[in-house]
PALOSE-375351 format. One record per residue (C-alpha): x negated, y, z; residue number from 1. Coordinates in nm, 4 decimals, decimal comma, padded with zeros to 6 digits. Layout:
<nodes>
<node <X Y Z> NUM>
...
</nodes>
This chain:
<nodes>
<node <01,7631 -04,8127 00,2051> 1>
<node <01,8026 -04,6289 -00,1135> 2>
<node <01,6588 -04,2497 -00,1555> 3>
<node <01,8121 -03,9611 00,0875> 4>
<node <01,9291 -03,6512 -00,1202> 5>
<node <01,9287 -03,3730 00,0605> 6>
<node <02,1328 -03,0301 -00,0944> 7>
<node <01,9983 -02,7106 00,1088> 8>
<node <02,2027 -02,3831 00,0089> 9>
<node <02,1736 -02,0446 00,1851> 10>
<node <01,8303 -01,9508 00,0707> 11>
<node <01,7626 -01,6761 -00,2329> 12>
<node <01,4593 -01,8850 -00,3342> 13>
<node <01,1498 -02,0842 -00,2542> 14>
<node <00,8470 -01,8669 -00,1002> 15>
<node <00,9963 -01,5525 -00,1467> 16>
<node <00,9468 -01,3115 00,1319> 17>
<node <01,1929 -01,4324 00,4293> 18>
<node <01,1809 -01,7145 00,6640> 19>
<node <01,4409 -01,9635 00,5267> 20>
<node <01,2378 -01,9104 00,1781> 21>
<node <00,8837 -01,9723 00,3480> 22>
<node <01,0548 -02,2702 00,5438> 23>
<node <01,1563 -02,4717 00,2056> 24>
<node <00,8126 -02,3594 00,0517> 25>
<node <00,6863 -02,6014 00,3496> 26>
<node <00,9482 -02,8491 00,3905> 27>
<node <00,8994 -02,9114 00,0259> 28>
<node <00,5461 -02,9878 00,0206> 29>
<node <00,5091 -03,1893 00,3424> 30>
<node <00,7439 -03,3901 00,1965> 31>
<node <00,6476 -03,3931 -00,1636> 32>
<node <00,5026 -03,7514 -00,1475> 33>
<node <00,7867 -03,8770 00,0411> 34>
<node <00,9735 -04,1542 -00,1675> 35>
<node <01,2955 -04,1744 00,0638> 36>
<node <01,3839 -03,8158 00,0257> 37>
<node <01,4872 -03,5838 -00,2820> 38>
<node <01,5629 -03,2260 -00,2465> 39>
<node <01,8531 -03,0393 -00,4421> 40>
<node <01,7877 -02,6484 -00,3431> 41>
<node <02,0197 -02,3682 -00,4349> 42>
<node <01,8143 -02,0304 -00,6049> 43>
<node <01,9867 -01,7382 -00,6375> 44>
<node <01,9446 -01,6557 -01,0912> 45>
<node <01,9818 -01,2832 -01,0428> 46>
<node <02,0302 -00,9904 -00,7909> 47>
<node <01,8361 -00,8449 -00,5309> 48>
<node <01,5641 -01,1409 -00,3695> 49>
<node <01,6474 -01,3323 -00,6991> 50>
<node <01,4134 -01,6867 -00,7744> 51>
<node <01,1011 -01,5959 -00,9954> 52>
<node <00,9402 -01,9602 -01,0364> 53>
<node <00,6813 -01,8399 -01,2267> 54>
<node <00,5520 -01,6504 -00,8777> 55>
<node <00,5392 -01,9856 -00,7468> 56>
<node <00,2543 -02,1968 -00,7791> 57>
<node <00,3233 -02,5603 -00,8408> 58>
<node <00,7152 -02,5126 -01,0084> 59>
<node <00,7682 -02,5966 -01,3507> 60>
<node <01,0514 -02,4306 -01,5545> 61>
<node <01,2913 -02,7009 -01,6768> 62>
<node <01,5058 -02,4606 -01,8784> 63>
<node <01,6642 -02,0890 -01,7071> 64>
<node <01,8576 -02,2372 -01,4925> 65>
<node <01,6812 -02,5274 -01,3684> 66>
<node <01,3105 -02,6017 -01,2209> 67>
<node <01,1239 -02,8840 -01,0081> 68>
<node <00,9015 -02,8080 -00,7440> 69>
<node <00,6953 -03,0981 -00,6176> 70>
<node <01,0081 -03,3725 -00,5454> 71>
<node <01,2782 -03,1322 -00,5273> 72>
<node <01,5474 -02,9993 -00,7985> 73>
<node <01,5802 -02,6422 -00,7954> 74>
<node <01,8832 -02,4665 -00,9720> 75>
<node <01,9824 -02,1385 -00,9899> 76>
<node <02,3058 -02,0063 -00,9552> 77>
<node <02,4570 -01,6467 -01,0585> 78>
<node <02,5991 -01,3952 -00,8207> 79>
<node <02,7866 -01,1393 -00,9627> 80>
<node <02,5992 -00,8005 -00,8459> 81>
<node <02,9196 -00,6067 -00,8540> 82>
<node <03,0298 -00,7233 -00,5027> 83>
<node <02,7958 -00,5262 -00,2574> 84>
<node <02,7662 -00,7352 00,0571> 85>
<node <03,0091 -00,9943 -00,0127> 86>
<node <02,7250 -01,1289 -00,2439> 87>
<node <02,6216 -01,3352 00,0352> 88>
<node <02,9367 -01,5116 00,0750> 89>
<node <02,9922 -01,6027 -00,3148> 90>
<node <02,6787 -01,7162 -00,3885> 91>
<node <02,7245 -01,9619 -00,0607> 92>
<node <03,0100 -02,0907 -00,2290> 93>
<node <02,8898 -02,1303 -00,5212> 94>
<node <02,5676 -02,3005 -00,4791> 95>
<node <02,8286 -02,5233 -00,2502> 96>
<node <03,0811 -02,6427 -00,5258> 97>
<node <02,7486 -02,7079 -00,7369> 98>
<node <02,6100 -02,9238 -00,4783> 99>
<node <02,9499 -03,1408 -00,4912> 100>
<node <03,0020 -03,0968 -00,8491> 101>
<node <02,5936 -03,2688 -00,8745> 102>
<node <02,6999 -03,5236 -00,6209> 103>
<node <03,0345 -03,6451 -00,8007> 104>
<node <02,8819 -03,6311 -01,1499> 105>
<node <02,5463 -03,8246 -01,0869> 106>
<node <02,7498 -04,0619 -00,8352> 107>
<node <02,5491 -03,9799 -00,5223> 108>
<node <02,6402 -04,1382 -00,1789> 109>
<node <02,5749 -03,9992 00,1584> 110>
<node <02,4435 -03,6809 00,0037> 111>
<node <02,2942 -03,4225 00,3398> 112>
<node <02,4331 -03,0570 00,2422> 113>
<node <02,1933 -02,8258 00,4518> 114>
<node <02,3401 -02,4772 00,4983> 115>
<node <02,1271 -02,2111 00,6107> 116>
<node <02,3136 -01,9261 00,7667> 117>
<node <02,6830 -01,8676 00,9146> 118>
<node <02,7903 -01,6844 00,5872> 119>
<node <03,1163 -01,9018 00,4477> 120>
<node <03,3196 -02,0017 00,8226> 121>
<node <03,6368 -01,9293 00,6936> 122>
<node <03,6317 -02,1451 00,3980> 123>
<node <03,4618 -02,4290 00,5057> 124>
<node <03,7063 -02,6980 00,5698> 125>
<node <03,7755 -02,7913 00,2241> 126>
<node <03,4205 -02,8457 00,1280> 127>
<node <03,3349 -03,0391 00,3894> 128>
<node <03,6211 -03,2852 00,3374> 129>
<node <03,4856 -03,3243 -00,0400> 130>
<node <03,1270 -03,3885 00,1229> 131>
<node <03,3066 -03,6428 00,3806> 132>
<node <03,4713 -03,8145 00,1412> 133>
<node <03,1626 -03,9083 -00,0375> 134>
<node <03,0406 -04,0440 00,2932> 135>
<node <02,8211 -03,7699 00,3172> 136>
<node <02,7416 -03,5274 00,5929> 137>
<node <02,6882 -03,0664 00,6542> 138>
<node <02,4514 -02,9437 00,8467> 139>
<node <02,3857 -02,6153 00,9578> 140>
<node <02,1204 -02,3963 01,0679> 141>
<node <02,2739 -02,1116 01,2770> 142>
<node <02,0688 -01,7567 01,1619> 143>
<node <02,0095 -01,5830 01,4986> 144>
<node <02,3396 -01,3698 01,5917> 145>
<node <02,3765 -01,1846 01,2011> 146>
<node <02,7026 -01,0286 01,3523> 147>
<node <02,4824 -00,8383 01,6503> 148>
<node <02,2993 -00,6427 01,3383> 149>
<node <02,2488 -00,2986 01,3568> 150>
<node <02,3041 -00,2731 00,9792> 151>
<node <02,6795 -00,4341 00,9563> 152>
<node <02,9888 -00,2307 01,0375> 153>
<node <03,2848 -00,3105 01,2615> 154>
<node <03,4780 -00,5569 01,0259> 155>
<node <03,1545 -00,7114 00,8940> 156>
<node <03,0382 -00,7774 01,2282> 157>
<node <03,3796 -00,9564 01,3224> 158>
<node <03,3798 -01,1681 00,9870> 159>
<node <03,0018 -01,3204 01,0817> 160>
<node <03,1226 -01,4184 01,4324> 161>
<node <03,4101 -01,5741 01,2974> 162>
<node <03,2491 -01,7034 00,9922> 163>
<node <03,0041 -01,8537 01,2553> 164>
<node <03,2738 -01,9948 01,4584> 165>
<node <03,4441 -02,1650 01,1915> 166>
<node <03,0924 -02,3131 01,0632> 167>
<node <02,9983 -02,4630 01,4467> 168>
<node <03,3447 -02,6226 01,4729> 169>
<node <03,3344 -02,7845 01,0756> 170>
<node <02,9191 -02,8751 01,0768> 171>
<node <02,8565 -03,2385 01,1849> 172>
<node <02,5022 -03,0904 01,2766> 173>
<node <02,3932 -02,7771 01,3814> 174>
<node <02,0029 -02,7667 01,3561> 175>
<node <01,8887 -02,4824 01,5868> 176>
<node <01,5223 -02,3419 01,5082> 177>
<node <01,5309 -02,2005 01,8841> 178>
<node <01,6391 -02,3709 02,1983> 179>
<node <01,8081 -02,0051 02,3157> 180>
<node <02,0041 -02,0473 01,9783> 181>
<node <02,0968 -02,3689 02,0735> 182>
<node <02,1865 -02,3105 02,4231> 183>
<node <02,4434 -01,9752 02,3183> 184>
<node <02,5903 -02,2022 02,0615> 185>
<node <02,6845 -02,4553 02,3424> 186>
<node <02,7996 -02,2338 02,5866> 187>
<node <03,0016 -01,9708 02,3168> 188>
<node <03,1784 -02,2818 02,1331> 189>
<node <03,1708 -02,5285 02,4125> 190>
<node <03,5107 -02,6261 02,2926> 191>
<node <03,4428 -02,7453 02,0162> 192>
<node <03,1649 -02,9848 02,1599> 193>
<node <02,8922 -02,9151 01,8879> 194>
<node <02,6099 -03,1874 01,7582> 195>
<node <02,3183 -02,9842 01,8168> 196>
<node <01,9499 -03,0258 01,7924> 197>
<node <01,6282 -02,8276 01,8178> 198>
<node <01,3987 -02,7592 01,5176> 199>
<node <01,1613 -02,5044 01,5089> 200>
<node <01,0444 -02,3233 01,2352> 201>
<node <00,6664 -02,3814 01,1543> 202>
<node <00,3429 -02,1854 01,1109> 203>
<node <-00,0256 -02,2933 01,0617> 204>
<node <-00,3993 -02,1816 01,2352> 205>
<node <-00,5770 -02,1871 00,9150> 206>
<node <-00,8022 -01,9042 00,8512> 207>
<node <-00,7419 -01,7156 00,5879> 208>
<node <-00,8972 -01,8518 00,2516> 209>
<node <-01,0687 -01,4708 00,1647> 210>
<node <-01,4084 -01,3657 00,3224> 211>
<node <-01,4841 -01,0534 00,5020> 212>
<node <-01,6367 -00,8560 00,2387> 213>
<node <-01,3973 -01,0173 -00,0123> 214>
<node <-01,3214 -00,7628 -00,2701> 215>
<node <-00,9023 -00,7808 -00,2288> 216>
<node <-00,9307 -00,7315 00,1473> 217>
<node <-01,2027 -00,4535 00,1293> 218>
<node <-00,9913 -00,2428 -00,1588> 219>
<node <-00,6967 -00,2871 00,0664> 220>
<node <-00,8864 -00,1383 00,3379> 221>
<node <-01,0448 00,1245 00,1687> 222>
<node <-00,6917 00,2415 00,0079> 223>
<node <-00,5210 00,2346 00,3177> 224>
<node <-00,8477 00,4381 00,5250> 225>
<node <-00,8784 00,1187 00,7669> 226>
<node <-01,1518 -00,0125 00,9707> 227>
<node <-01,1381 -00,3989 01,0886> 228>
<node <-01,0380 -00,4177 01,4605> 229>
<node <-00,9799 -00,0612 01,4420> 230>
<node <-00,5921 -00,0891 01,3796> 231>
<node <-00,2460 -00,2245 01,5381> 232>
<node <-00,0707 -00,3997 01,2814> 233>
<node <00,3386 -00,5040 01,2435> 234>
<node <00,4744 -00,6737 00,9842> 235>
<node <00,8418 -00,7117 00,9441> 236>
<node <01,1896 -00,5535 00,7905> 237>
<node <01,2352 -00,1706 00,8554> 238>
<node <01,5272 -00,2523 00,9958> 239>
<node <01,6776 -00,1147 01,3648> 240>
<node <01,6673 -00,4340 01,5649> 241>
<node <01,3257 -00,5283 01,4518> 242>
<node <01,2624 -00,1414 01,6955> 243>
<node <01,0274 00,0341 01,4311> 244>
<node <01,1201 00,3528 01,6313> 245>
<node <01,0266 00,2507 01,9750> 246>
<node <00,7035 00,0898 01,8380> 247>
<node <00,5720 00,4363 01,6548> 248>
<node <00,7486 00,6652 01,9662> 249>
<node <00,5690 00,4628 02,2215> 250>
<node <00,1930 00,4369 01,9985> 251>
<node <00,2098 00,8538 01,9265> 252>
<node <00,2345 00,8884 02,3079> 253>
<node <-00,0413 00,6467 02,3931> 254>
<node <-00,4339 00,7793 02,3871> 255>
<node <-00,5510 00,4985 02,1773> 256>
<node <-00,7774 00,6341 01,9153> 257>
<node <-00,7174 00,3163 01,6924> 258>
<node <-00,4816 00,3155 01,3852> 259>
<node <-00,1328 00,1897 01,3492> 260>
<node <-00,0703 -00,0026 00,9876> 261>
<node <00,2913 -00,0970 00,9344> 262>
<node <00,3529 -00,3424 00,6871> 263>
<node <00,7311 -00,2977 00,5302> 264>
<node <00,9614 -00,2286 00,2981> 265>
<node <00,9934 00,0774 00,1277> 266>
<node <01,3465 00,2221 00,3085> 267>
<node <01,2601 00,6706 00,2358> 268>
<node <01,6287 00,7470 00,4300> 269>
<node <01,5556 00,5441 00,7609> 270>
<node <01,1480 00,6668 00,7548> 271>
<node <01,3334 01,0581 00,6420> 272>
<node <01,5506 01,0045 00,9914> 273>
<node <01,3157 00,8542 01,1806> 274>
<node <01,0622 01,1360 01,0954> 275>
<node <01,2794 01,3724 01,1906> 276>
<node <01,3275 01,1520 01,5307> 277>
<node <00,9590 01,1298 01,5829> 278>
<node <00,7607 01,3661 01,3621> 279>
<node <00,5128 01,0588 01,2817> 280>
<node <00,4353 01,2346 00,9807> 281>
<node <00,2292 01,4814 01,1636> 282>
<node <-00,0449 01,1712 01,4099> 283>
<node <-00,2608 01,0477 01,1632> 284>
<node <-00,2755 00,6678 01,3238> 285>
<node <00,0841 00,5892 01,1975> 286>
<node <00,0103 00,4463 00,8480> 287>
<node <00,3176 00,3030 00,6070> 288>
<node <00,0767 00,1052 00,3988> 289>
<node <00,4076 -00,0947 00,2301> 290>
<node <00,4387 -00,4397 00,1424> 291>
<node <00,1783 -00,7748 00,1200> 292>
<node <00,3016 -01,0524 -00,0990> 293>
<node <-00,0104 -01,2157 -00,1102> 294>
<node <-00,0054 -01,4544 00,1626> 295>
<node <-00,4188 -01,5007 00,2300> 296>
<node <-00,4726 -01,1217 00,2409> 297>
<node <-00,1832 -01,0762 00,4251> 298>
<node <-00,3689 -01,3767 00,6881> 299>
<node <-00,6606 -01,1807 00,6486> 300>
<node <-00,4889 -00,8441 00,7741> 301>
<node <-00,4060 -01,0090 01,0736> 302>
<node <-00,6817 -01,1751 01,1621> 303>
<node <-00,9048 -00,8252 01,1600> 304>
<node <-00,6102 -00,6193 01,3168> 305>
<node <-00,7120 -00,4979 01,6707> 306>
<node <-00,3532 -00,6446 01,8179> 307>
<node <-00,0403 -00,7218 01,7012> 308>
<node <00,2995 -00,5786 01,7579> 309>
<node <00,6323 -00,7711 01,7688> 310>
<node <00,9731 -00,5502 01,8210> 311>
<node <01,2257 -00,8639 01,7332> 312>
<node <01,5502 -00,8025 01,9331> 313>
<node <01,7959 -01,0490 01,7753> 314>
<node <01,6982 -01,3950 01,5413> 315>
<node <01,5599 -01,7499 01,6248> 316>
<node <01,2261 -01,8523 01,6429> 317>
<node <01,0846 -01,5817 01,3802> 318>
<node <00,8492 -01,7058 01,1286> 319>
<node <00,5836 -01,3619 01,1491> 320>
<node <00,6027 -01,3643 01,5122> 321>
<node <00,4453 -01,7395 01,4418> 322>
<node <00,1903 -01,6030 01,1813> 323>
<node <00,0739 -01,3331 01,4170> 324>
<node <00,0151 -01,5843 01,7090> 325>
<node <-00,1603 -01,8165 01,4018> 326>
<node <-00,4184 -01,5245 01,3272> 327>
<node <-00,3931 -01,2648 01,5422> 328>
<node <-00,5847 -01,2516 01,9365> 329>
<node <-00,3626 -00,9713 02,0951> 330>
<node <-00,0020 -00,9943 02,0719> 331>
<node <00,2002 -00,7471 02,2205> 332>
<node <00,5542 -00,8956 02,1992> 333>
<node <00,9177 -00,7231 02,3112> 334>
<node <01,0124 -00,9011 02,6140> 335>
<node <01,3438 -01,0695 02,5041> 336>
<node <01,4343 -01,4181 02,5263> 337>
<node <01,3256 -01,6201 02,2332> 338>
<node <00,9825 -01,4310 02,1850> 339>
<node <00,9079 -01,4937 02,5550> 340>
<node <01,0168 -01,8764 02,4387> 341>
<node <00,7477 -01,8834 02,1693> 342>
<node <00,4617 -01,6448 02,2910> 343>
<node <00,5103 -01,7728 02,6572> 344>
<node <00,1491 -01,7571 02,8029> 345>
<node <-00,0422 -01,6242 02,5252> 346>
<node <00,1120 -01,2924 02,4809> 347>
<node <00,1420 -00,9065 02,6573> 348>
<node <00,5056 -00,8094 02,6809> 349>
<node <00,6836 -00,4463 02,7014> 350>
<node <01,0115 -00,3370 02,7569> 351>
<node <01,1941 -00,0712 02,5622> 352>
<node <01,1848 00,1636 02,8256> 353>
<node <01,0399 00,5099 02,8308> 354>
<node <00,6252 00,4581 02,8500> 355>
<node <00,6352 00,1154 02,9097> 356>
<node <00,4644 00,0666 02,5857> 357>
<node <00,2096 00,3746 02,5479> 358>
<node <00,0615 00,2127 02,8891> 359>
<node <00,0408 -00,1503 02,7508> 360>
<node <-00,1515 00,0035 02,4393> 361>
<node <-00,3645 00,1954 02,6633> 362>
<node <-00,4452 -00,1117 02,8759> 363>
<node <-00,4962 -00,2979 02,5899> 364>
<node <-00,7634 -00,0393 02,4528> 365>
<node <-01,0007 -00,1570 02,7490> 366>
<node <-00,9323 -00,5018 02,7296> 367>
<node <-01,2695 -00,6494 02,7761> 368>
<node <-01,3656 -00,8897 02,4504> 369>
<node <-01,3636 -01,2351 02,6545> 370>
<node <-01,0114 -01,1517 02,8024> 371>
<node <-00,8807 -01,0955 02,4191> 372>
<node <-01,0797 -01,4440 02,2822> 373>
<node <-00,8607 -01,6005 02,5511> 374>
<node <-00,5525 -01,5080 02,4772> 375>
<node <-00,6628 -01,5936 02,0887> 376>
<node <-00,6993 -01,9649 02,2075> 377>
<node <-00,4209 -01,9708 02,3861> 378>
<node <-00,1756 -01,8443 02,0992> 379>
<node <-00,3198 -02,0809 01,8527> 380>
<node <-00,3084 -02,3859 02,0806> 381>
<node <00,0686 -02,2431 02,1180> 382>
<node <00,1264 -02,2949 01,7593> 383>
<node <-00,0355 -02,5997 01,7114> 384>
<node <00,1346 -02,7537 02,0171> 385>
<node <00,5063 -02,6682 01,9050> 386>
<node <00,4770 -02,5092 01,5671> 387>
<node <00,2706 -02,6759 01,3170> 388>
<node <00,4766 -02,7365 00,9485> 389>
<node <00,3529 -03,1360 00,9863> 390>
<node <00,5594 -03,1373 01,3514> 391>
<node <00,8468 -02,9492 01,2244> 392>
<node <00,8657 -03,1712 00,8929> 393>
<node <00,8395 -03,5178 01,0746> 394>
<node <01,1575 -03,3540 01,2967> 395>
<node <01,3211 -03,3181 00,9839> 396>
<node <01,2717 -03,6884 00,8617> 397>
<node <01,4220 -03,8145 01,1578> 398>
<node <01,7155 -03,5534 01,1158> 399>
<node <01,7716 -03,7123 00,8085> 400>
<node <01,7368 -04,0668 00,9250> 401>
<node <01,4246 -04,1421 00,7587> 402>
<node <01,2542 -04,2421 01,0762> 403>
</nodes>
């Protein structure tokens, strides 16, 4: 059989900082001595999250508009900034119409477009009847429930669950990175009788590459007035559903004398409101210490953080919930379906109700050493039972039909 190319839009990049980005990153370069396969992926040129390949080691710059990282073509496509949150939706498009105009120049049969996200429902049909006429096929991987997100209004909410709608009912595939995604997609479009299959996203157990007294890590310590095992960590969007607030309320009413880091982006309104919520400002353990972009110190954060915290109330399988249970001993994960699904055994759970929390940190505290190793081994073997990149990229061959 001749080579496989596969088009993936619905990313901003490659290794940026999300989990479709980090998911290409690996998909990439499990497969980048694979002869059947060729990747086309869609960058976004400018904007907010743009493409950067120069951040990326490995891609070479072709010209400003095009790049190759290991087997795959990456090209970038603009998005004109004027059009707020509709951005999204355009570049979509877009990187779509590129993807067939590729395929009908070069001549490419049975081309595999890959769209990440539920963004572009509404105007789907046409573009998939190109792709079918080509003998190709569209797959899609449905983002965990964008239209229950705190952040959208009213009419922005309604066009994501019918954009998702009209992407179930056009997709030929819908590749689900978590088997509750997978089962509300059957039940909520059961109609339509959806091709569905289960692919999780991946994660790894290696330590991290830096040593302890490596001079990175110990500035970053030092800066942020940390002491290893002497802090609760989170990592993760400041965003409402990811429950920043219930994670600081619950830690300022607990007695632990430990520190609480929180890895984020910079948002000064929501911290503003939530300070005036909470007062954090005034309990020295809450620390902002901002963002991590290096990947091995960000490892090595984990791995000397005292426990972990995980707050995700809507999304799939989510990729730092997978890197804490890769590096970190104690997790203390929200108890909602799909982290329960990934953490199963080798986790603590709260609820968001009042004190719940406090009294898991304070238990936690006095967790005897033995007890925490335990739950280390158990979260790693979780990973490398159901999580490892090599599973999830041999899943993806045989999605393809390379196995």
């Amino acid at each position: 059989m001749g080579v496989q190319h596969v088009y993936i839009i619905g990313a901003k990049g490659i290794g940026n900082y999300g989990g479709y980005e980090t998911f290409l990153q690996k998909l990439v370069e499990y497969h980048q001595n694979n002869s059947n396969i060729k990747y086309h992926i869609a960058c976004k040129a400018n904007g907010k999250g743009y493409m950067d390949e120069k951040k990326l080691p490995g891609a070479i710059t072709v010209d400003d508009k095009h790049f190759t990282y290991y087997n795959a073509d990456c090209f970038k496509v603009e998005v004109p900034e004027q059009l707020g949150s509709a951005q999204a939706i355009y570049y979509d498009l877009a990187a779509f119409k590129e993807c067939i105009r590729q395929c009908q120049q070069e001549n490419i049969k049975n081309p595999i477009i890959y769209i990440l996200a539920c963004r572009i429902g509404p105007f789907m049909g046409k573009y998939v009847r190109q792709v079918h006429k080509m003998g190709g096929k569209v797959f899609v991987n449905p983002d965990g429930h964008e239209w229950k997100r705190a952040k959208w209004s009213k009419p922005v909410r309604w066009y994501w669950k019918t954009s998702e709608a009209g992407m179930v009912k056009r997709a030929d595939l819908l590749v689900c990175d978590s088997i509750n995604i997978e089962k509300y997609i059957q039940d909520e479009y059961a109609k339509y009788q959806p091709a569905t299959t289960y692919i999780a996203y991946g994660s790894d157990i290696y330590p991290s590459k830096l040593a302890d007294n490596d001079e990175t890590f110990v500035k970053w310590l030092t800066d942020k007035q940390l002491k290893p095992f002497e802090y609760y960590l989170v990592v993760g969007r400041f965003v409402p559903e990811n429950n920043f607030e219930t994670m600081i309320r619950e830690f300022m009413k607990s007695d632990s004398k430990k520190d609480f880091a929180i890895i984020t982006t910079q948002d000064d309104v929501f911290l503003n409101e939530l300070d005036q919520k909470l007062g954090f400002k005034n309990d020295k353990r809450i620390k902002f210490v901002g963002t991590v972009y290096n990947s091995e110190l960000l490892k090595k954060i984990r791995e000397n953080s005292y426990g972990y915290f995980h707050g995700h109330s809507v999304g799939g399988t989510n990729p730092s919930l997978l890197e804490a249970l890769g590096s970190t001993k104690l997790n203390l994960l929200l108890d909602v379906g799909f982290n329960k699904e990934v953490g199963q055994e080798a986790a603590l759970y709260w609820s968001k109700e009042d004190g719940d929390l406090a009294k898991l940190i304070n238990e936690a505290d006095n967790m005897g050493q033995a007890e925490i190793e335990e739950l280390g081994k158990k979260a790693k073997q979780r990973i490398k039972d159901a999580y490892s990149w090599q599973f999830i990229a041999d899943r993806y061959e045989e999605v393809f039909n390379l196995k």
